[in-house]
C-alpha positions as CSV (number, residue, x, y, z in Angstrom):
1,X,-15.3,-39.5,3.1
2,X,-16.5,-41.1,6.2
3,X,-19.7,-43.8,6.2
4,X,-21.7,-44.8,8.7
5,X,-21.3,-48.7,8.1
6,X,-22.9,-49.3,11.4
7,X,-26.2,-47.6,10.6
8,X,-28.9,-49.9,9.0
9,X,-29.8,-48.9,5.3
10,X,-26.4,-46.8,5.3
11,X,-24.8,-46.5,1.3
12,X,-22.1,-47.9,1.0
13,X,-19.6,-45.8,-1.3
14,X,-19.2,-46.7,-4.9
15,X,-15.6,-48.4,-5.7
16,X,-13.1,-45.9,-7.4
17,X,-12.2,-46.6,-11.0
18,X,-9.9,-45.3,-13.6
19,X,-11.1,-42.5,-15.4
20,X,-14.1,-41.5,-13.5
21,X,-13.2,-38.2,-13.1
22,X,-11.6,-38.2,-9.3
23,X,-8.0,-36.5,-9.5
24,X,-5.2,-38.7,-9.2
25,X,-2.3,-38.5,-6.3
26,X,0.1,-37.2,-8.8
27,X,-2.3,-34.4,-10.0
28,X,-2.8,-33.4,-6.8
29,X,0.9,-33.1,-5.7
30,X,1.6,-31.0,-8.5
31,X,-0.6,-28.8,-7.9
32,X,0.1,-28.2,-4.0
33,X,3.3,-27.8,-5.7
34,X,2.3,-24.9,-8.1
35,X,0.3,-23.5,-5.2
36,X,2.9,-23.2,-2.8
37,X,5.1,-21.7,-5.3
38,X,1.9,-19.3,-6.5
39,X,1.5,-18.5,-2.6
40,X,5.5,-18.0,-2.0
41,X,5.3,-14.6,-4.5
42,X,1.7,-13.3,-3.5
43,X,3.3,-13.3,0.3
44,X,6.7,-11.9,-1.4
45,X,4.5,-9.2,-3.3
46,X,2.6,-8.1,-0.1
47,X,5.8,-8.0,2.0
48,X,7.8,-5.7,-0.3
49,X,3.6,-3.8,-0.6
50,X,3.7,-3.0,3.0
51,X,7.5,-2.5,3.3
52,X,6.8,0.5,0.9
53,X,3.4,1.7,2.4
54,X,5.7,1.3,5.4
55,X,8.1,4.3,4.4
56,X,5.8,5.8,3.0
57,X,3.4,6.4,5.7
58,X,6.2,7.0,8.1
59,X,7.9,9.5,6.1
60,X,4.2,11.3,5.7
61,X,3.9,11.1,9.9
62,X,7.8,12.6,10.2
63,X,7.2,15.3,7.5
64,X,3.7,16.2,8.8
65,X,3.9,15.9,12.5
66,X,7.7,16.7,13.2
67,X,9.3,18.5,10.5
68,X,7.0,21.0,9.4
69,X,5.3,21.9,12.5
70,X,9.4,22.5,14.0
71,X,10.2,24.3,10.3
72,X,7.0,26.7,11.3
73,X,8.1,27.2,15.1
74,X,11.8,28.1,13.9
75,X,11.1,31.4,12.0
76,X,14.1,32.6,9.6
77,X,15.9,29.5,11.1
78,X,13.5,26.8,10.2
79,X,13.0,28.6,6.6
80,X,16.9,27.9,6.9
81,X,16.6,24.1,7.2
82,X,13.9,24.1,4.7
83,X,15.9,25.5,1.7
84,X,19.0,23.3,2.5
85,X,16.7,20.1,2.4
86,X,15.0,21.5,-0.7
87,X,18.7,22.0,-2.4
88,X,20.6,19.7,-1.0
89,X,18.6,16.3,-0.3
90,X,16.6,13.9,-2.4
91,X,13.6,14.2,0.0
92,X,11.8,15.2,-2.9
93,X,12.3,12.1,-4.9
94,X,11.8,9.8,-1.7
95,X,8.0,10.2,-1.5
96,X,7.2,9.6,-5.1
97,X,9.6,6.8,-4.9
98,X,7.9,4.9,-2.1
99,X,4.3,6.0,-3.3
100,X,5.0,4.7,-6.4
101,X,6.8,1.3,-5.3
102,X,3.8,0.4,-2.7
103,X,1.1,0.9,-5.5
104,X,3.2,-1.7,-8.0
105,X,3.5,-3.8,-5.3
106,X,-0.1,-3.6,-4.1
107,X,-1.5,-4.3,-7.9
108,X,1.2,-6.6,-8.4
109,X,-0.2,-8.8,-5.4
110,X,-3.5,-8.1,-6.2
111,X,-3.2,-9.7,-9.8
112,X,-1.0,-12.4,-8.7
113,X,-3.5,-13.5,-5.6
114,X,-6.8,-15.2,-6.8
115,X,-9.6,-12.3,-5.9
116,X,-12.1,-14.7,-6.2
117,X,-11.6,-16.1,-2.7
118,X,-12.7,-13.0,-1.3
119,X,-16.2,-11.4,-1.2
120,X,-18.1,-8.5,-2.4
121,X,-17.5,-6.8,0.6
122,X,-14.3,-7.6,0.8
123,X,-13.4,-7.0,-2.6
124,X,-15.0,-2.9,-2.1
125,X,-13.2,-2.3,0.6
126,X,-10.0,-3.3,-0.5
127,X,-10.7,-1.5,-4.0
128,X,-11.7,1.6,-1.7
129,X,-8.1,1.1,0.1
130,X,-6.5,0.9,-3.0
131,X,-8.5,4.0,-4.3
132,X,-7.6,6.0,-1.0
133,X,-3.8,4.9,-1.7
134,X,-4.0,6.4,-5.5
135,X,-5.3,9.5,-4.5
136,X,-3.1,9.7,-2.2
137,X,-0.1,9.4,-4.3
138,X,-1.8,11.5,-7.2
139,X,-2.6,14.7,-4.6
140,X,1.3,14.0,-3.6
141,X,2.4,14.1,-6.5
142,X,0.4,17.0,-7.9
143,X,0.0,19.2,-5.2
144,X,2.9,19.0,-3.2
145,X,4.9,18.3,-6.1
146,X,4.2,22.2,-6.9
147,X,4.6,23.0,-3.7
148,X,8.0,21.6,-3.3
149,X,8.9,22.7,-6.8
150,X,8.0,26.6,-5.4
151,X,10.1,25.5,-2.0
152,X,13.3,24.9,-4.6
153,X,12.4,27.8,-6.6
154,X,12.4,30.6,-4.1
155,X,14.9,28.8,-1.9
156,X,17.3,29.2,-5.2
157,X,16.1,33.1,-5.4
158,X,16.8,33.6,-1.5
159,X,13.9,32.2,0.1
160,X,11.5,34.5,-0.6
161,X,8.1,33.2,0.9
162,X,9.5,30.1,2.0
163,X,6.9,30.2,5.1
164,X,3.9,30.9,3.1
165,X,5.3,27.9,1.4
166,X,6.0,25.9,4.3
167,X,2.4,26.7,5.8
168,X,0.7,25.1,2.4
169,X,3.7,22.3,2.7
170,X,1.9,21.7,6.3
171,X,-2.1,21.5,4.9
172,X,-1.3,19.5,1.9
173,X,0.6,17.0,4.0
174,X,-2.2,17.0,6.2
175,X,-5.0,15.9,3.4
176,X,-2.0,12.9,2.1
177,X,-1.9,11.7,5.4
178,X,-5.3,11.5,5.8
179,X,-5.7,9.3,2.7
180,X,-3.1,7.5,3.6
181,X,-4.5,6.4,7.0
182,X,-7.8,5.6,6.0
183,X,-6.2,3.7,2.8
184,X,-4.3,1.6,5.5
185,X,-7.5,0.7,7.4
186,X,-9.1,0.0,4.7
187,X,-6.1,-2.7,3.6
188,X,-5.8,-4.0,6.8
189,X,-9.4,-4.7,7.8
190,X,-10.7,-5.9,4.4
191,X,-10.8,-9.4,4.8
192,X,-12.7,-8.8,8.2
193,X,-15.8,-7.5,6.4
């Protein structure tokens, strides 16, 4: 701490001692050691978080605004393409893969980084991101679970009412990409608030 010595009537500061509280130089390295280590895995935990949000978000933006839309404009041959990728892919194990992997990641970093450091502001908005992203993986799940559960099932019985089924595909996307986005603004602009 820095003291004026020049000014008249300045303190002076009191002479250090043992015991008096003040942390010693070995305390202090240890901990900068624990913190760095502590630091290392919440920026491993976010980077493997946004990785996943990552794939999943671009996989929603592929399946919403290219591949449906181009199933749709294809008639009998994009109801084609549609029952080979629902009986002969894993796309339907891909979303629920990354949605799930980017919500363990995110409460995974969330637990391991000290909340405390943020404010109430911050804090809602990045529990209203992480809100949005739930939801967004629950509707997924849910509704176009069924959805691509019906796509297999009448793609199996000869792809009766494969567009009707492509058409809801196309709407429920459009509600999971939604969520997603504003789940993503909300996680990228919360310490800004």
């Amino acid at each position: 701490m820095w003291w004026p010595r020049d000014v008249p009537g300045a303190r002076t500061p009191a002479p250090r001692r043992a015991g008096d509280g003040r942390r010693s130089i070995g305390n202090v390295l240890s901990d900068h050691a624990r913190r760095r280590g502590v630091d290392f895995l919440v920026a491993s935990l976010r980077f493997l978080h946004i990785l996943a949000a990552a794939a999943w978000l671009g996989a929603a933006l592929f399946f919403v605004l290219v591949l449906n839309p181009a199933v749709l404009r294809a008639g009998a041959d994009g109801e084609q393409m549609l029952r080979t990728l629902a009986l002969r892919s894993r796309i339907a194990l891909y979303m629920p893969l990354v949605a799930g992997l980017t919500i363990l990641f995110g409460f995974a970093a969330y637990g391991a980084a000290e909340a405390w450091r943020y404010g109430d502001a911050q804090l809602r908005v990045l529990n209203g991101g992480a809100t949005l992203g739930i939801l967004a993986a629950v509707w997924g799940g849910v509704m176009e679970g069924r959805t691509t559960k019906a796509v297999k099932h009448a793609a199996g019985a000869g792809g009766a009412g494969v567009a009707a089924l492509a058409r809801r595909l196309q709407s429920q996307g459009y509600v999971s990409l939604v969520l997603l986005v504003l789940a993503l603004g909300a996680m990228a602009t919360f310490r800004y608030w």
